[in-house]
C-alpha positions as MATLAB code, in Angstrom:
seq = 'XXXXXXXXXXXXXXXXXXXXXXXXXXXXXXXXXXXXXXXXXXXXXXXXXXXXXXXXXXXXXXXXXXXXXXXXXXXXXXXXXXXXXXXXXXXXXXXXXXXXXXXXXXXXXXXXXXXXXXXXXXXXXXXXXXXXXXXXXXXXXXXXXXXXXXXXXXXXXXXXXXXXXXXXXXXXXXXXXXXXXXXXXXXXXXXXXXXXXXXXXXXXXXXXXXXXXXXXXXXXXXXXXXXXXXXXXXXXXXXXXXXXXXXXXXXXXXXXXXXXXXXXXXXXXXXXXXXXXXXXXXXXXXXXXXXXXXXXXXXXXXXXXXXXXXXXXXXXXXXXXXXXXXXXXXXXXXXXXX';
ca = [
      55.659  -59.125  -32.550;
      53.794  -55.855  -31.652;
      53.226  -54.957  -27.713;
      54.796  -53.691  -24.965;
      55.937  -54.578  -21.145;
      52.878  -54.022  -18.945;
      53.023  -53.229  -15.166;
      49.714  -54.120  -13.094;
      46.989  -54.663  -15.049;
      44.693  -51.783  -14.891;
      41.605  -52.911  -13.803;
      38.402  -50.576  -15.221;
      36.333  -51.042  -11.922;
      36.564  -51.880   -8.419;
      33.657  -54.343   -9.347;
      35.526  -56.816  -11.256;
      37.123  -59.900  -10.233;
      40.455  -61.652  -11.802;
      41.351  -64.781  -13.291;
      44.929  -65.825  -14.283;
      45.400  -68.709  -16.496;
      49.083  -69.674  -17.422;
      50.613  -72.140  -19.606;
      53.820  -72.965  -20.599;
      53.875  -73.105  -24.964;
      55.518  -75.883  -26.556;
      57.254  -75.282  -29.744;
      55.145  -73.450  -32.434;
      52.013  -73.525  -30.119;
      49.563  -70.994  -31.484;
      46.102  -72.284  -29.942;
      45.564  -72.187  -26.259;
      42.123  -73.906  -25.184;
      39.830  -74.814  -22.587;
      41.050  -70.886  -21.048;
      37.502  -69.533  -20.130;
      37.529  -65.410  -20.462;
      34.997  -62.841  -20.839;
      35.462  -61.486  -24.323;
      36.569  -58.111  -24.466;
      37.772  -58.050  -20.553;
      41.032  -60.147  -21.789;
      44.886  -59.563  -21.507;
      47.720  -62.061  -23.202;
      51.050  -61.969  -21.761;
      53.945  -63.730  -23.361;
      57.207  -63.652  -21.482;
      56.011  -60.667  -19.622;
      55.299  -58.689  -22.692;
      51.399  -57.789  -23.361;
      50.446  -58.509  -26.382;
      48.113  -56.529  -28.592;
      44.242  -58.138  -28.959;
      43.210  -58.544  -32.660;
      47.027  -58.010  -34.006;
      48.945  -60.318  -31.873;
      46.181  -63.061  -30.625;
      42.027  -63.363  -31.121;
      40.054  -64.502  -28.406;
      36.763  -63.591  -29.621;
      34.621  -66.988  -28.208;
      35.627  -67.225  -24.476;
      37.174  -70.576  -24.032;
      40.186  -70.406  -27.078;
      43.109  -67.818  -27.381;
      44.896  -68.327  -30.484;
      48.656  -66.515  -31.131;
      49.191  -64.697  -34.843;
      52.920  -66.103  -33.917;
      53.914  -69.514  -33.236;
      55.100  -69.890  -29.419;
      59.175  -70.554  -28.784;
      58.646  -74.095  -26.341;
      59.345  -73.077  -23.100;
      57.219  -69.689  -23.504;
      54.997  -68.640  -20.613;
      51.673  -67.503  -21.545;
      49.568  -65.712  -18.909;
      45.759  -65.004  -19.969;
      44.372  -62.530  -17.446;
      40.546  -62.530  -17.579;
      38.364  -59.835  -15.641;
      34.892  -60.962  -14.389;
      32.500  -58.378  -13.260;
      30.183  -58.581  -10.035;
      28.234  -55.802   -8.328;
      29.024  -55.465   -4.927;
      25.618  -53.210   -4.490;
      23.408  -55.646   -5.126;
      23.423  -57.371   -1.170;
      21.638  -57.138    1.751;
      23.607  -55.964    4.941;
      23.496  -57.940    8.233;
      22.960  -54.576   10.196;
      20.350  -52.317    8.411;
      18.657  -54.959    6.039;
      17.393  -54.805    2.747;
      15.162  -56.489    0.146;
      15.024  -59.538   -1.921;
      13.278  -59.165   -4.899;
      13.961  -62.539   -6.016;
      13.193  -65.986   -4.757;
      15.053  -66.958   -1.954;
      16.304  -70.783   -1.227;
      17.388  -71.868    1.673;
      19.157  -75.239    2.425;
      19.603  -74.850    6.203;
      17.303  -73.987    8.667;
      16.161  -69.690    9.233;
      15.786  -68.610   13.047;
      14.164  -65.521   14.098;
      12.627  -63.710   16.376;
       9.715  -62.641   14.501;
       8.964  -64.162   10.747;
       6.746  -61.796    8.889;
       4.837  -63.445    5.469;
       3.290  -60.833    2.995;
      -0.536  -62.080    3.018;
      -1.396  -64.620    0.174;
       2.272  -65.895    0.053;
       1.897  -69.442    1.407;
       0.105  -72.179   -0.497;
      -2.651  -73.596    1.507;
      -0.696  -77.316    0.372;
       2.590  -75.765    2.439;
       0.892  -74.988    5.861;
       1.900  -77.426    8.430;
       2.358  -76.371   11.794;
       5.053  -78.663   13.344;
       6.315  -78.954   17.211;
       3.190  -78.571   18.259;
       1.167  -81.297   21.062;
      -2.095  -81.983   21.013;
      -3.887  -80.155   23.683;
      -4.106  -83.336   26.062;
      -7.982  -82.116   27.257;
     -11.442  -81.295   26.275;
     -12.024  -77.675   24.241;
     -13.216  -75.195   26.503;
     -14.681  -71.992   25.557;
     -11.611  -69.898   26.240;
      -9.665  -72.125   23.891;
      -8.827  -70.184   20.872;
      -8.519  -70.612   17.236;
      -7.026  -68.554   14.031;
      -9.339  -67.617   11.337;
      -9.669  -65.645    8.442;
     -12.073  -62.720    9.000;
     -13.625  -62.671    5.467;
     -12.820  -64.166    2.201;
      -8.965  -62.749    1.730;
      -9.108  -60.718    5.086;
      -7.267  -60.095    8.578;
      -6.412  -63.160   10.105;
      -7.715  -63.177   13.929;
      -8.161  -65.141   16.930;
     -11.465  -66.203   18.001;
     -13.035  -68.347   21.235;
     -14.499  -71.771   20.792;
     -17.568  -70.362   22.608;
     -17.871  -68.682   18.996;
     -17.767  -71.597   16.850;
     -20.062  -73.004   19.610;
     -22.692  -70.102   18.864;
     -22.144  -69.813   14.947;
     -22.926  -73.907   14.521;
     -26.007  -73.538   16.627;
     -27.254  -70.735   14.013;
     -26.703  -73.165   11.284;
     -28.413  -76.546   12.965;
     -31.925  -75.444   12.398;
     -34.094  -77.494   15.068;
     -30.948  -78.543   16.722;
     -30.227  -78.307   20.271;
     -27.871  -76.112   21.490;
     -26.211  -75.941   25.267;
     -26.832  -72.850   26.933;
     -25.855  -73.545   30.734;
     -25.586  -75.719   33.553;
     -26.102  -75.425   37.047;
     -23.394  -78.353   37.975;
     -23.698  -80.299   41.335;
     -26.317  -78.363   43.171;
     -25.273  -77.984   47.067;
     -28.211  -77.244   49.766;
     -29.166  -74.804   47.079;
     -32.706  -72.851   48.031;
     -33.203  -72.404   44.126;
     -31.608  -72.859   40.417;
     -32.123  -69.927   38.119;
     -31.597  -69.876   34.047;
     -31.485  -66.122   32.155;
     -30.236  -67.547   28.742;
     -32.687  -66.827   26.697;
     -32.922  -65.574   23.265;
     -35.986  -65.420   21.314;
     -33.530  -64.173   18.405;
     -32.451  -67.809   18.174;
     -34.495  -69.878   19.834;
     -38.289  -70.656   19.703;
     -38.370  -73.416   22.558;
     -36.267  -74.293   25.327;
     -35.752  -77.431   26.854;
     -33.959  -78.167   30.753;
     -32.622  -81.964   31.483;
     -32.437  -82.844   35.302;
     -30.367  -85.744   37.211;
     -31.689  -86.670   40.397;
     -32.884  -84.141   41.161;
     -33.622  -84.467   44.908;
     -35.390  -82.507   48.002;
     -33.279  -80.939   51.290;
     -37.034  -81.590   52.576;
     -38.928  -84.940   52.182;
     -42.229  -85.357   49.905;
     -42.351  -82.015   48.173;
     -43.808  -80.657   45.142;
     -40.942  -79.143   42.192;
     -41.803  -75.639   40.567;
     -40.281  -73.742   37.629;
     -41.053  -70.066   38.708;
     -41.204  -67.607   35.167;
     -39.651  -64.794   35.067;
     -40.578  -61.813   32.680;
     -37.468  -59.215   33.406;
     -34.472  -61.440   32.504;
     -34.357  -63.283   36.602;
     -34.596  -60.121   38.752;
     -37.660  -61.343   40.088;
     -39.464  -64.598   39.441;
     -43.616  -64.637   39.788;
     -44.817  -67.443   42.493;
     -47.930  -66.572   42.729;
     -50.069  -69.563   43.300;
     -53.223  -68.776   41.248;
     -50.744  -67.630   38.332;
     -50.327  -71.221   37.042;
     -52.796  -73.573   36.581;
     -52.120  -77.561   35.837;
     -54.818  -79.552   33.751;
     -57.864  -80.259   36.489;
     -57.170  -76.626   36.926;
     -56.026  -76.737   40.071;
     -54.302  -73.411   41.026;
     -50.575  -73.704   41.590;
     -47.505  -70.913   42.403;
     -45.423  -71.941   39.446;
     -44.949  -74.669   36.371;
     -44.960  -77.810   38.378;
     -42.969  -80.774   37.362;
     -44.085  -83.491   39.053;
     -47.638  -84.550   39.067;
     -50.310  -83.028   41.865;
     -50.462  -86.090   44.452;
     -47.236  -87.761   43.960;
     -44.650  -85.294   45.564;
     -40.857  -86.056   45.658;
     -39.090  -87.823   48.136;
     -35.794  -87.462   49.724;
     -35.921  -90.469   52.278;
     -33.603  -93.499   52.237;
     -33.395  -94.872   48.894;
     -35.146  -92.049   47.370;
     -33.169  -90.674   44.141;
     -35.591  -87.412   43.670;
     -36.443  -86.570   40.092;
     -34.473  -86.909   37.072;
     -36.342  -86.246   33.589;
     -36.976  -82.895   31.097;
     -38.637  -79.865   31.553;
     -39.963  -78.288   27.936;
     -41.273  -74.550   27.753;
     -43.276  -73.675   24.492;
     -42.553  -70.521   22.721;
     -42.234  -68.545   26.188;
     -41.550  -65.342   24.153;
     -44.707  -65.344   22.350;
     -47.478  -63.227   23.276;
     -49.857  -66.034   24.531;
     -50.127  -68.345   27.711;
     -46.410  -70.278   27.777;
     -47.171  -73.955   27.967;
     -44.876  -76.087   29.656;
     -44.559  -80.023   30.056;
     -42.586  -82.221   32.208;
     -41.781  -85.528   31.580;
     -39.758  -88.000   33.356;
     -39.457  -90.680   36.757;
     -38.741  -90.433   39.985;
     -38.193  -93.314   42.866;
     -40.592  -91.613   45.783;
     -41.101  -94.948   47.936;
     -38.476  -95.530   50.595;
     -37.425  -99.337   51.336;
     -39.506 -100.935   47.614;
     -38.628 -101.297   44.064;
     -41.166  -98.696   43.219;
     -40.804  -96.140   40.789;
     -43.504  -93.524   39.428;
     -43.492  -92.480   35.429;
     -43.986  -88.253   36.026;
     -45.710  -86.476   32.924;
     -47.445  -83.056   33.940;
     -48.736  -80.308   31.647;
     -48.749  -76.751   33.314;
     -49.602  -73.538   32.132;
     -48.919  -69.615   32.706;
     -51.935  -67.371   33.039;
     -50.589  -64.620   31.318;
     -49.515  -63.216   27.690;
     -45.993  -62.179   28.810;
     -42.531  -62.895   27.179;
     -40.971  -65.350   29.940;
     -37.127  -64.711   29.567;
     -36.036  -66.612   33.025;
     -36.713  -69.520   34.611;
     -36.247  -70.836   38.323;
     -36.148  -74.291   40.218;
     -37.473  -74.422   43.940;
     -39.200  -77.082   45.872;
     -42.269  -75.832   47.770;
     -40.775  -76.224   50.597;
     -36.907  -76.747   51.814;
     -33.899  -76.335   49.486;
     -32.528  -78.381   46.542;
     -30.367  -81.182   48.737;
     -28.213  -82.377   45.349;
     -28.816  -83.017   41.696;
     -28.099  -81.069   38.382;
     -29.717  -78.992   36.170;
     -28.990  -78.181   32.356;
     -30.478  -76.299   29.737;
     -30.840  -76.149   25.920;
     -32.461  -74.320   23.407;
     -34.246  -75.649   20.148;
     -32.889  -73.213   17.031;
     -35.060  -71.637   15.098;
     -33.092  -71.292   11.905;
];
């Protein structure tokens, strides 16, 4: 038997890893299985004497050493196998590194910040959990994430955006613009939203609408430099018989509004025509009003008015004649033009 009595086995690299597999031979053993080695990165002991690869033993398919020699029973055969790993392939706790792998994960991952490369998660694998719903109507300051452009910078954005994009894209539709709320012992109600850009007509809704001062006649004043003043000339207006008048008037000449006992003012709608057009502006009111204290009686209001002038009307103001606004509410729309 060739070989020699080895010391510690030399081990090429501090990258390896060891594996000692021993058996005790019974008599004229020569095959030792089910070993597991890495061929070439082998070492056979017998008794403490290394014996020589390819003279002494083969172990050329990594699972069988077999002897050239026929074992004495009793003989202990050590097979030392060395396993390689690279210790430079990890990422360090401190500094960090980079995976350029795929990475599972069987637990949960906490961190302060979680940064995705753009394009990484499957539209199927968003779901946003922990989350309540918001328990209240949107507002306009409520935001919402979008993607700005086809493959772009994801961004935040107001719901009073969505609320102006969808009106561009309801063509006729009617869009909110503003409301006055509850009016208080107001002396007037003024609207500047308007936007001949996007809208060709514009249309106001009033709720009971009622007088600080009883049996008085309701104006819209027009404005034609975005509310900084508002024209109430009477002469400036005209209603159908022709009849001169200091603004659009919304309910009909004769039948002023009331603000007696059991008098509930005027509630109906208030249309202007084109008012950024370069002709008259041609407004019509529509709607009832209860103007008899103490009776069940109630008067249908429908009244065409007109402004004298070719001027692009970009404001609009409520007023009574006389006296302030007591209570009510005001709202307005526009009709979009695309």
């Amino acid at each position: 038997m060739a070989g020699y009595i080895g010391g510690k086995v030399a081990i090429s690299s501090p990258q390896q890893i060891e594996t000692k597999h021993t058996v005790t031979a019974t008599a004229s053993q020569t095959s030792i299985t089910n070993v597991g080695y890495t061929v070439g990165a082998v070492h056979v002991y017998q008794n403490g004497i290394r014996l020589v690869d390819g003279t002494d033993y083969t172990a050329t398919n990594g699972s069988t050493v077999t002897l050239e020699t026929g074992a004495t029973e009793g003989d202990q055969i050590v097979i030392v196998s060395h396993g390689s790993f690279e210790t430079s392939d990890t990422v360090s706790k401190a500094p960090g590194g980079t995976f350029s792998g795929n990475v599972t994960v069987s637990g949960s991952v906490t961190a302060n910040s979680l940064i995705v490369p753009d394009g990484s998660i499957p539209l199927v694998d968003l779901d946003i959990d922990g989350g309540t719903d918001i328990g209240a109507a949107l507002v306009d300051a409520d935001l919402m994430v979008v993607d700005d452009g086809a493959g772009g910078t994801n961004r935040k954005a107001t719901m009073s955006r969505l609320a102006t994009y969808m009106g561009t894209k309801i063509g006729g539709g009617l869009e909110f613009i503003a409301s006055s709320g509850a009016i208080s012992n107001a002396a007037n109600v003024s609207f500047t939203g308007f936007d001949a850009s996007k809208y060709d007509n514009y249309k106001f809704f009033l709720q009971h609408v009622i007088p600080a001062t009883d049996y008085v006649d309701l104006f819209a004043h027009a404005s034609t430099d975005g509310g900084s003043s508002y024209d109430s000339t009477n002469g400036n207006y005209h209603i159908p018989d022709t009849t001169d008048k200091p603004g659009f008037m919304l309910n009909p000449n004769g039948l002023s509004i009331g603000s007696d006992t059991n008098e509930y003012g005027f509630s109906g709608e208030f249309t202007l025509y084109a008012p950024h057009s370069a002709a008259y502006t041609l407004a019509l009111s529509i709607g009832v009003s209860m103007n008899r204290a103490g009776s069940t009686r109630i008067d249908t209001v429908s009244q065409a008015s007109i402004k004298l002038a070719a001027a692009d009307v970009d404001a609009i103001q409520f007023a009574f004649n006389s006296g302030n606004i007591e209570s009510g509410e005001i709202t307005m729309f526009g009709v979009v033009n695309s």
